[in-house]
N, C-alpha and C positions, 0 to 999 in steps of 0.2 A: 548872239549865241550861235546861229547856223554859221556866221564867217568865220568862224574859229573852224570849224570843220570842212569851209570848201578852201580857205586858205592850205589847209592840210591836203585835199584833193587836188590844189592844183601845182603841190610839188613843194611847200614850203616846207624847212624843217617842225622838230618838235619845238629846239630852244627857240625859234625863231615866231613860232605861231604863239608860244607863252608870253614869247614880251608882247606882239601885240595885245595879247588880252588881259596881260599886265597894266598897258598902258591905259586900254580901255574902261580898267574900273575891273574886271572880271577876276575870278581869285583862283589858283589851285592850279599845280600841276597838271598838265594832260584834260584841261575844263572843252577846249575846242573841240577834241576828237574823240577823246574817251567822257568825257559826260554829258556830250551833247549829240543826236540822231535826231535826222527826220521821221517825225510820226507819221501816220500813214493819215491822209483824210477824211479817214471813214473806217471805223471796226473792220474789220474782215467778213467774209460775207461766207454762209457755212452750207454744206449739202450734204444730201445723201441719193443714191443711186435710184435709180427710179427703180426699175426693175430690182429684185429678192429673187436669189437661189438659193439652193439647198444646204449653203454651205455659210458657216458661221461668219466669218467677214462681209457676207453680202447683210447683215444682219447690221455693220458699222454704221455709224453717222461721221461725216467728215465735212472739216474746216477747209473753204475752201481761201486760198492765200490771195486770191485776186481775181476771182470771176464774179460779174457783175456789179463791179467796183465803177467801171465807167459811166454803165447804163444807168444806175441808181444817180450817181453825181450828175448824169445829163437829166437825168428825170426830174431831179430834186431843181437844176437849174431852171428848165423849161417850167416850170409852176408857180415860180417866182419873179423870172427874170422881167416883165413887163411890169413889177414892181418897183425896179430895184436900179439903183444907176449905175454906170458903169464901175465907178469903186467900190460902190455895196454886193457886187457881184464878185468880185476880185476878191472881198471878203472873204464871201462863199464857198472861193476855193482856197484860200489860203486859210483862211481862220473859221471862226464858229458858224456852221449854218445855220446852228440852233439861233443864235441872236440875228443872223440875218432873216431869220422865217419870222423871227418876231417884230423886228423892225417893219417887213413885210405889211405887217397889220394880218398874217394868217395864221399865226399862234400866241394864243393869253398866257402872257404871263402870271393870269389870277390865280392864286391857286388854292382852293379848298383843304388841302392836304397840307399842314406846313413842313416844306421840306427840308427846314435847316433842322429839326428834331432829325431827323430820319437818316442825316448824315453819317456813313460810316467813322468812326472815333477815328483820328492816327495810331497807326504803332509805332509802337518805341523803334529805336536806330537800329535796323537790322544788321548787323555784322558777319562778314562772312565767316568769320572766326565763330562767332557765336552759333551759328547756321551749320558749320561742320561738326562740330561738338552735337548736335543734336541725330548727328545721322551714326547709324549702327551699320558694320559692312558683315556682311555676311558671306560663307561662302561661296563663291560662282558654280553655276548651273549652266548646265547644256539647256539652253530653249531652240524652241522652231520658230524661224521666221520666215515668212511668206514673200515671195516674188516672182516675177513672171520673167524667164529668157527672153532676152534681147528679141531672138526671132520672130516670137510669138507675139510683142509688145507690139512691132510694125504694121501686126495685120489688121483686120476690119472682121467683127463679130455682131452678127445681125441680133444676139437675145443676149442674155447674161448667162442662160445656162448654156451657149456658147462658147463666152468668154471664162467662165468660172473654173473647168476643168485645166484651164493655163497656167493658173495661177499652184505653183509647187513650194514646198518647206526644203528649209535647211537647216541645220542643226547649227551654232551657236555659241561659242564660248560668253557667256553673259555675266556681269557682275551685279551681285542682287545687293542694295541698301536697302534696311528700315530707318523707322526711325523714333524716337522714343514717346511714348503713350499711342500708341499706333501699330495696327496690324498690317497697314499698308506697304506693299514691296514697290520699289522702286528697281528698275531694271534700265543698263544701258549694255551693249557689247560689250565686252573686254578691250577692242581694237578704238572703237569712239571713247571709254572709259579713259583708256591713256591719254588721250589727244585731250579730255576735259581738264586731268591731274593737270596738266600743262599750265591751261588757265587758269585754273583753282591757284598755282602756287602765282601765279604774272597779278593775280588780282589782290589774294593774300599781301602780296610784296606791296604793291602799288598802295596798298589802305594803311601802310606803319606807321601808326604815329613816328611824328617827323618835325623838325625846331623851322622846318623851313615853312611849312603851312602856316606858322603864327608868328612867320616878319610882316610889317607893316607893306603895303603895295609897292612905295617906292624901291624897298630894299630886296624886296623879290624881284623886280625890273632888271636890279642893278645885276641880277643871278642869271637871268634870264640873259640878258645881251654877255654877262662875261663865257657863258655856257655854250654860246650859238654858234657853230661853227662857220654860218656863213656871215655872220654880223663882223664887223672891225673891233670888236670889245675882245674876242674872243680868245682864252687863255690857253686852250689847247687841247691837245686829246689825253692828255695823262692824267691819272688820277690823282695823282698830286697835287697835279695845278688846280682841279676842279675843285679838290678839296679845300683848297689854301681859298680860293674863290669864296668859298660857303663860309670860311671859317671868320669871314672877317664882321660874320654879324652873329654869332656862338661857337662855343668850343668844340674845338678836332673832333673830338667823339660825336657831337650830334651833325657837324658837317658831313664824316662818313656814313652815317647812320641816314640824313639826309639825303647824299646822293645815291645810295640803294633806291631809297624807295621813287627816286625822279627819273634812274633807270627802268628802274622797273614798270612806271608809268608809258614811257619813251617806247619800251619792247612792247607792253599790251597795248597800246594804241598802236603800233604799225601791225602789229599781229593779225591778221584778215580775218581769225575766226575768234576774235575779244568777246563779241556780242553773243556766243552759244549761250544758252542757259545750262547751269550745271543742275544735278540733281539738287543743293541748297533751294534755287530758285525754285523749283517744282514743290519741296516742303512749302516757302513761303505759301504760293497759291492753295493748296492744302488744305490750311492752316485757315482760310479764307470761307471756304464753303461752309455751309448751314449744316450737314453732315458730314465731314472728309472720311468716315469709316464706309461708305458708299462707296470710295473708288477702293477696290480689292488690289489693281495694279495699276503703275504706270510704267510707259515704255519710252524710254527717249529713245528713239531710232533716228538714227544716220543717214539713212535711206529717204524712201516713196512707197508711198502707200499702192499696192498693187493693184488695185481698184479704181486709181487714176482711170487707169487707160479708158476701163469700160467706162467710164464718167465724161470723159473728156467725148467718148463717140457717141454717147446717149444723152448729154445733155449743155456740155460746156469745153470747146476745145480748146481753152486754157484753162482748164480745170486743173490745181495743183492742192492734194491735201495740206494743212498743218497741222492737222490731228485729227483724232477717231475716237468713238468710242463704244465699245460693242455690251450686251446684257450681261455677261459676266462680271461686272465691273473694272473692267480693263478699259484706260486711257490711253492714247499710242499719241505723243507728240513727236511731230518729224520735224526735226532740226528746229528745235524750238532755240527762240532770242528774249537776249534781256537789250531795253537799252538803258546808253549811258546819257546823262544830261546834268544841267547847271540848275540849280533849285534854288542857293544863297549864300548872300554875300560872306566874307571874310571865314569862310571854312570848306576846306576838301574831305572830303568824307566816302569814299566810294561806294560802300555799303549802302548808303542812305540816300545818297545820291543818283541812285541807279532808277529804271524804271521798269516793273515787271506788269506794265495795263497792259499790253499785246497779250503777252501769256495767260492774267488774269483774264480776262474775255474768253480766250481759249478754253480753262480749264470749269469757268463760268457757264459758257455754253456747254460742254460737253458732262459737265456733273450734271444740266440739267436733263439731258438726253439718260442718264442715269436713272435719274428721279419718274421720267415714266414710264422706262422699263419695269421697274419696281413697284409702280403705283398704278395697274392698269383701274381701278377705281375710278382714281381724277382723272386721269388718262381720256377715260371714257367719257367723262363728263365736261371734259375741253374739249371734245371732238363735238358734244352737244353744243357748247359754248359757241360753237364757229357758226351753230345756225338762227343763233338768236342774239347774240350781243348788240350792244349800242352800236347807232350808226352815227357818224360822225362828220362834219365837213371833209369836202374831200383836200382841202389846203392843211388838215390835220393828221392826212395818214399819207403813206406814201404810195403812190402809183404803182397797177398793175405795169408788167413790161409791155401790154400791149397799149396802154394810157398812157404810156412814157414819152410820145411825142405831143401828148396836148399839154397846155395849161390848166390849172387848179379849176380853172372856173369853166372850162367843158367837160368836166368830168363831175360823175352824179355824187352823193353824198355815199358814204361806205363807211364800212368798219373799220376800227382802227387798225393801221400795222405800223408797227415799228419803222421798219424798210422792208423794200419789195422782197425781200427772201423769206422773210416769212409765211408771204402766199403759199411758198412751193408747196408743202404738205403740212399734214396736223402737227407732223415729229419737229418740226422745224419751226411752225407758231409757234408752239411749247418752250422749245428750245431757244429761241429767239428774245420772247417775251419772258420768260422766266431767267436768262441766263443774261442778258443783254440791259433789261428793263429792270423786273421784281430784285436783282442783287446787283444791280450797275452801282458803284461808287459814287455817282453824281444820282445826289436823291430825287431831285429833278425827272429822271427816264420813270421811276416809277412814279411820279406822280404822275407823270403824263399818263403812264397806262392806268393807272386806277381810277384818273378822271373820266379815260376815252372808251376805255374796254373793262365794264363794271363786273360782268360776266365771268370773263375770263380771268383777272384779275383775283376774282371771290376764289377761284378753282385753286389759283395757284399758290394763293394764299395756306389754303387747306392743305397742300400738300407739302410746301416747305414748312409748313409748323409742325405735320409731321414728323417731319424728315429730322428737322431743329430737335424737337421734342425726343425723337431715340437715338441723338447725336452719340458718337462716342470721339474720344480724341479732342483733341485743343480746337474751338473753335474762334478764333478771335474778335469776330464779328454776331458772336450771337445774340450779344444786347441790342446791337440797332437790326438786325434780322429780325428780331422778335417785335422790336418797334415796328416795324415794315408789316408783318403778320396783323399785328392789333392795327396799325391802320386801315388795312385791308377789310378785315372787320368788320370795323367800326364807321367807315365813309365808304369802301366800294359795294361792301354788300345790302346794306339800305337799298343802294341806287340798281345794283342788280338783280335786288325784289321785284322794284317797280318797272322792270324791263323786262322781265320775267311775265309779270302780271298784262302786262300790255300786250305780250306775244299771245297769252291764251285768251285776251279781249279779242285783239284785232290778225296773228297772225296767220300764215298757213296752217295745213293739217300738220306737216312737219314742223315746224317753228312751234307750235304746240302741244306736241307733242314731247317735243324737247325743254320745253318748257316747264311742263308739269313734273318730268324726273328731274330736272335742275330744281325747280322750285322742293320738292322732297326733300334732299340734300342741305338749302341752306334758309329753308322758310324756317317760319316762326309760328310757334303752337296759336299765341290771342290771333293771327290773323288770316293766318294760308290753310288751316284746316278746314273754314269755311270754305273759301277760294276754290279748294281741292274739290272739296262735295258738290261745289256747286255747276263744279265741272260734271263729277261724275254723275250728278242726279240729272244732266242734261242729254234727251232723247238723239241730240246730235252727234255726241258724244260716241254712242255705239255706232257709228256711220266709220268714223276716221281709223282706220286700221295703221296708218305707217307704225313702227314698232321700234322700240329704244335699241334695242337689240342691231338693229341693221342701219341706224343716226348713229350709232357709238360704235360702228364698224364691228360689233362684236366683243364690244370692252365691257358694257353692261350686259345683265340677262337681267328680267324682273322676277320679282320672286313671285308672282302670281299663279292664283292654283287654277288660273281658267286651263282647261286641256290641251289645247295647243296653240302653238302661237297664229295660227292663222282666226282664234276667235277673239285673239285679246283686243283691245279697244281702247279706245285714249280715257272712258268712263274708267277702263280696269285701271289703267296706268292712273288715275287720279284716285281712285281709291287706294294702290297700294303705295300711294308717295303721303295719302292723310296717314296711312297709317304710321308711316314712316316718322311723316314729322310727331305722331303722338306717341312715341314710344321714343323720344327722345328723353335723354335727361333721367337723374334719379329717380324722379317718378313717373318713369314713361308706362305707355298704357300698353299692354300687351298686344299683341294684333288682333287673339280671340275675345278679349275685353271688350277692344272697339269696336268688333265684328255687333257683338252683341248687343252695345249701346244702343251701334245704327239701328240696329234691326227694334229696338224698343223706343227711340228716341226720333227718328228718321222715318221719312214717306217715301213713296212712289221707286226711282230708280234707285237711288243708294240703298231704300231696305232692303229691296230685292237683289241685288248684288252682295250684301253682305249678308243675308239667311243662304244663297247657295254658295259662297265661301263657306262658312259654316257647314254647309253638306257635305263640301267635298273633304272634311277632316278627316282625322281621324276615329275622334270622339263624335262624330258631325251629326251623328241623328239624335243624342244626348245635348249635343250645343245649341242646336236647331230647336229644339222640343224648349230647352229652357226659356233660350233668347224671346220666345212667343206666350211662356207661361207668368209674364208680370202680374203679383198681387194680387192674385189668386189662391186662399189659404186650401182649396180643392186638390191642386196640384203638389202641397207636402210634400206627401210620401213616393211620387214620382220624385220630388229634386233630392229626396234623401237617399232613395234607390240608385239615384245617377250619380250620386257628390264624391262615394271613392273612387269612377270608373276616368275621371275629367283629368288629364293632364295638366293643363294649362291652369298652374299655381293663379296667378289673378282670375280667373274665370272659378277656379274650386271656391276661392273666398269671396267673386259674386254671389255663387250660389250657396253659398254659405251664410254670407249676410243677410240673402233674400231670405233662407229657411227662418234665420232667427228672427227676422224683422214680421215676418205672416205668424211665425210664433207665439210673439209679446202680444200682439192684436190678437188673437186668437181666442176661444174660451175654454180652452185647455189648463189653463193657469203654471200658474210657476214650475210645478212638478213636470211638465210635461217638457217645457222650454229644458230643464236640466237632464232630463231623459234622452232630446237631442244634444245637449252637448258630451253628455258621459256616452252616448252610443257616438260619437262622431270621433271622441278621445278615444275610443277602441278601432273601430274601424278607419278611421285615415291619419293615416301615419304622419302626413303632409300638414295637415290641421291640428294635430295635438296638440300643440307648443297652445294657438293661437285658442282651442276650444277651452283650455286650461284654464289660461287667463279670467277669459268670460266666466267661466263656471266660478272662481276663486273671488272673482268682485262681488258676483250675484252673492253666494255663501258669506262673505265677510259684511255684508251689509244685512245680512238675516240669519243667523248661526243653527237656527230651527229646521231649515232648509236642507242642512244638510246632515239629521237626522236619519238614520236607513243606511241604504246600497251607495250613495253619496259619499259620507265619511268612510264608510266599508270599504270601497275602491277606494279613494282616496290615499288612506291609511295603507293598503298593499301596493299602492302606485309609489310608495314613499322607497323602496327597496326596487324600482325598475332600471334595467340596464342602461336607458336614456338618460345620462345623468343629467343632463338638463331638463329634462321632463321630473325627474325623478325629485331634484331638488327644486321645481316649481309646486309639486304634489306637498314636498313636506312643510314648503313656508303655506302655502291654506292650509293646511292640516294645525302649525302654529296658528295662522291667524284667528281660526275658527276657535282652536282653544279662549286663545287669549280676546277676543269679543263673548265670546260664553263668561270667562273670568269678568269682565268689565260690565256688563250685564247686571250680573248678580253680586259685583261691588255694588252698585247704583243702587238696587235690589233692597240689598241689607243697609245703605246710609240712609234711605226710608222708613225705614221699623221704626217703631214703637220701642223696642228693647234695646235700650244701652247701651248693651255688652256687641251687639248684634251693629248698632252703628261706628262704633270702634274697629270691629274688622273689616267692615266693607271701607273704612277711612283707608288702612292701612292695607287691603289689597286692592284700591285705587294708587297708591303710591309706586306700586311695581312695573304700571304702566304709565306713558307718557303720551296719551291721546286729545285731544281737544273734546271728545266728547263728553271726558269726566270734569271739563272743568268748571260747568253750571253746576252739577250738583253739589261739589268740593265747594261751590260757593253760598249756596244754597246752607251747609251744615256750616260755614263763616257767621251766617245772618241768623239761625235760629239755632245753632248745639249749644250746649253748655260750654265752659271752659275748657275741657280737655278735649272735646273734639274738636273745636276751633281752632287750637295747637295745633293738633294736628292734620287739620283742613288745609289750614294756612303754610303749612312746610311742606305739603304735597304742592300747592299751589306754586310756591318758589319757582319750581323746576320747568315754569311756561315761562313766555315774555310778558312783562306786565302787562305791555298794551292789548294782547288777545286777551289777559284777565280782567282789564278796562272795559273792553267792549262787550263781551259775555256780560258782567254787571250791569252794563246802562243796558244792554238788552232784557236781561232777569227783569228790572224796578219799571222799563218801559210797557212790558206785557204782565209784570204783578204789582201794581202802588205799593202792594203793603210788605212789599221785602224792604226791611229798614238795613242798608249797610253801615255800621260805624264811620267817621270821618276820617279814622286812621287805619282808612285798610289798605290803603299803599303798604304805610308804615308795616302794619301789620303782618304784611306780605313777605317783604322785601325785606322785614329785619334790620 
């Protein structure tokens, strides 16, 4: 496949390099030079400026095209090479290191994660045709674009805000694409936009179905040497000839129609700027991301990025950007490429044939430099990440540059990285591991990282399921993205519990600290809210001040109501991460609930900790006074005094429950119990719904009860503006009737009088309760014949088997109820 392209390089025609790869088996117009490039050996390696100024592009992250491309490939060699023999080294540079590290015997190929699920799915054959159709042009726009004069580019700038004020705008002629389900603009000049048209129509051309793609090899050969001009077969330069050439394996019209598109192949392969990427290709990548409405713009620019220079003198003097990407969500690709290559036999297809992984990486890393602009949350919590994750052999991560001239086995065990660029900074971990790793096409990079770095992994997870989750726009990879999330899950966060857990058994005051707000985040209620307490109920505990605030560089604040940060404590930090984790989920427990538990449930350091949270509330002398007042019926009319003043809805219906519950036990009796709830239905507004209810079961289970000021309110609560309240008031007010009615149905099928058991039959009949259906059976076993009748057709209207069971229970607590043999029958009609 590469000879077909150095053939070309070394001066040989188009016709002339077809036949050979005619000869060789290989298929397609133009296969040597236009769909075959050297891949680079290694992703591209990415930066950002050390130093920030005031001004929005120092603010960029940027791809760098080729710095520390070497260093990393000598590093990678030197850790290996005393393993490895002279061809398995050769490997190394030519082909997969990955299978050379593994041959090595210093990376397992075991893998807990199965990574063929996790495989990104193919897309369907991307056509450029199809690709342009998707794009919308919109009017052109004057934009600014940044660059620094010549003069200024030569000199030496000892800070950035030095170099920053160099760097000037120019105004623009730009041509703006969308594209369709998408808000995203696409932007190139006007001036590079033509020079793309170019290629757009040489690739267009090149991709036309064609009679000549589907001759057998031989008879493509035979086109090939008649076509060549420097071969002896050769017919000539006229279109005629060539034609007559083509035509002798289909008709004229598909031979002319043939040699277009093998011109057209002929022009885009010598064309020097074939491999641009057009705006199409940037949809594709897009289209790719876990969110693509995240990038707001992209920029193909022509140019360099102006912030080379200062890059190149602060940290890499081959420092050359291939993209940026700033918190606005602006993408800025400089001279971005697609390549071209051979993928399968007996079909040309240029579309589908092409390869856009350089770009995807690119646009991979730099969506995810996106992702934590946007998320300073997880953001914050992968900078924790970097102080406590798994450590790992060091033949499993890649060397710092200053380790870069030892071997794997003198260097100490460490944290995972991907490759050494990730060290540079957090933005670039993130970026790196999320961009490179967590959404690489080969499912493989993230299993590595979910196995190595359980931690970080957990973090990143969290934030692209986000991201997945308020996606907008086509995303075509969301079903195995979301596989990748649940794995994440489901295997790295187990293992980043127990790493977690370790840090605050065995690590630093820092490592523990970050520990405790990581464990917050992704602990689990049956296990870490212990874990948490038992942090905080530890006297050591108030010793360790480091503070999440200043580990998370200022991306976390806790929400802790100690005074100021100079009293907080790794105790407070454990208490506000139990709380955290128990207010997760539907029924998560309020923070003042918990507060309050502790302080009734809990000893020593965590009571105390959580009665002066309590203090420092709002409500705090009211929360305070309760949380200490348990089961105590003395204390009543204190929780009834405080119960409208209490904000915190779960903490009102603690003390709410407690009132009722000292109440029932109390010797106040029932009356008294409903006197709190009708005073609670007046005065809190919060509680009515819930005091309603209570009072309504109490009442419906004893009709007597609600005799008085009970039914009085009731009845005028029936007409309250709450319609929910209001139509809770009027179903008790029915049910109480209609229990009074059923009552004194039961009542009257008792009598003595006749006439008197006939109505209580048939105003049992209007209701349909299980409690009438002992007695309805009851007047089955002793009435005469007409109310039997009609015992029995009230009886109907249940399921036999509750009238089954009622029976054997009547005969087993009375011998002497004699049922008939036919009282199915009799039932059931």
């Amino acid at each position: 496949m590469v000879g077909g392209i150095e053939a070309f390089k070394e001066g040989k025609g188009f016709y002339e390099t077809l036949e050979q790869m005619n000869q060789a088996g290989l298929i397609g117009a133009g296969t040597g030079g236009l769909l075959m490039s050297v891949a680079p050996l290694e992703k591209p390696l990415y930066s950002k400026p050390e130093k920030a100024g005031a001004t929005r592009q120092s603010k960029e992250t940027s791809i760098d095209l080729s710095s520390e491309l070497s260093l990393s490939a000598r590093a990678k060699m030197m850790e290996i090479e005393s393993a490895l023999s002279a061809g398995r080294r050769k490997l190394l540079v030519d082909g997969s290191d990955d299978l050379a590290v593994a041959d090595a015997g210093l990376g397992s190929r075991r893998r807990k994660i199965p990574v063929d699920e996790l495989e990104y799915q193919p897309r369907e054959t991307l056509k450029l045709t199809d690709l342009s159709r998707q794009l919308i042009r919109e009017p052109n726009q004057t934009r600014l674009r940044l660059f620094v004069p010549e003069e200024a580019s030569k000199k030496t700038y000892s800070s950035y805000e030095e170099f920053a004020p160099q760097i000037k705008g120019r105004h623009v002629d730009t041509r703006i694409y969308k594209f369709k389900g998408s808000k995203t603009e696409i932007e190139v000049s006007e001036s590079y936009a033509v020079k793309l048209d170019q290629i757009r129509i040489l690739r267009h051309n090149a991709a036309a179905p064609n009679a000549y793609d589907q001759l057998p090899s031989y008879q493509r050969s035979q086109v090939s040497r008649a076509l060549d001009p420097k071969g002896p077969e050769f017919v000539g330069g006229s279109q005629a000839a060539q034609v007559e050439a083509l035509a002798k394996f289909m008709t004229e019209a598909e031979a002319r129609q043939s040699l277009m598109v093998l011109r057209a192949r002929d022009e885009l392969m010598r064309n020097p700027e074939n491999s641009k990427a057009l705006p199409e290709d940037i949809l594709v990548v897009l289209q790719e991301l876990p969110n693509p409405s995240l990038v707001k713009r992209v920029v193909i620019d022509e140019g360099v990025n102006p912030n080379d220079i200062w890059t190149r003198q602060s940290y890499d003097p081959d420092f050359v950007s291939a993209a940026t990407a700033s918190p606005d969500g602006e993408i800025t690709f400089y001279k971005p490429t697609i390549d071209f290559f051979k993928v399968g036999a007996d079909k040309v297809n240029l579309d589908g044939n092409l390869s856009r992984a350089e770009l995807r990486g690119y646009a991979n890393h730099e969506w995810s430099h996106l992702g934590h602009f946007s998320d300073p949350l997880n953001f914050g919590l992968f900078k924790l990440a970097e102080h406590v994750d798994a450590v790992v052999p060091s033949g499993k991560t890649a060397a710092t540059l200053e380790d870069a001239h030892k071997t794997a086995l003198e260097r100490p065990p460490d944290q995972y990285f991907m490759r050494t660029y990730a060290r540079r900074n957090s933005e670039e971990n993130w970026a790196v591991h999320m961009g490179e790793s967590f959404l690489a096409p080969e499912s493989h990079l993230f299993a590595d990282l979910a196995e190595r770095a359980p931690v970080r992994t957990t973090v990143l997870g969290r934030s692209i399921n986000a991201k997945s989750t308020n996606s907008q726009g086509n995303n075509v990879h969301g079903e195995s993205i979301a596989k990748r999330t649940e794995a994440a899950n489901r295997t790295a966060m187990p293992a980043a519990q127990k790493v977690l857990e370790q840090r605050i058994a065995t690590g630093s005051d820092a490592q523990k600290v970050a520990a405790v707000e990581l464990l917050g985040h992704m602990g689990s209620k049956e296990r870490h809210i212990r874990t948490l307490l038992d942090v905080a109920d530890s006297p050591e505990s108030l010793l360790i001040k480091d503070n999440v605030e200043t580990l998370s560089g200022g991306y976390i604040r806790r929400s802790s109501l100690v005074k100021s940060i100079n009293e907080s404590s790794l105790a407070d930090a454990a208490l506000d991460n139990a709380i955290r984790i128990a207010g997760n989920g539907m029924k998560g427990e309020s923070e003042v609930a918990f507060l309050i538990r502790q302080v009734r449930e809990s000893k020593g350091q965590v009571r105390d900790l959580s009665l002066e949270r309590l203090r420092r509330m709002d409500d705090g002398f009211d929360l305070a006074r309760y949380a200490t007042m348990a089961g105590d019926a003395d204390n009543l009319p204190a929780m009834m005094d405080m119960l409208p003043s209490i904000r915190d809805r779960q903490a009102q219906n603690m003390v709410f429950d407690e009132i009722m519950a000292l109440g029932a036990k109390g010797e106040y009796g029932d009356g008294f119990v409903n006197s709190i709830l009708i005073d609670t239905i007046k005065r809190v507004p919060s509680l009515r719904i819930k005091a309603t209810n209570v009072l309504g079961d109490r009442l419906a289970r004893d009709p007597d009860m609600a005799i008085g000021e009970p039914e009085k309110l009731l009845r005028l609560w029936r007409g309250h503006s709450d319609e929910q309240f209001a139509s809770r008031a009027r179903k008790i007010v029915d049910t109480i009737e209609a229990r009074r009615e059923m009552i004194r149905a039961v009542e009257m099928m008792d009598s003595p009088d006749g006439a008197k058991r006939l109505s209580g039959i048939d105003m049992a009949t209007k209701h349909h309760d299980r409690s009438l259906i002992a007695p309805l059976l009851k007047v089955v076993a002793s009435g005469n014949a007409d109310e039997v009748a009609l015992a029995a057709r009230a009886l109907r209207d249940y399921e036999w088997q509750m009238v089954k069971h009622e029976a054997g229970v009547m005969q087993s607590e009375n011998p002497e109820i004699k049922f008939d043999a036919n009282l199915r029958y009799l039932i059931q009609g």
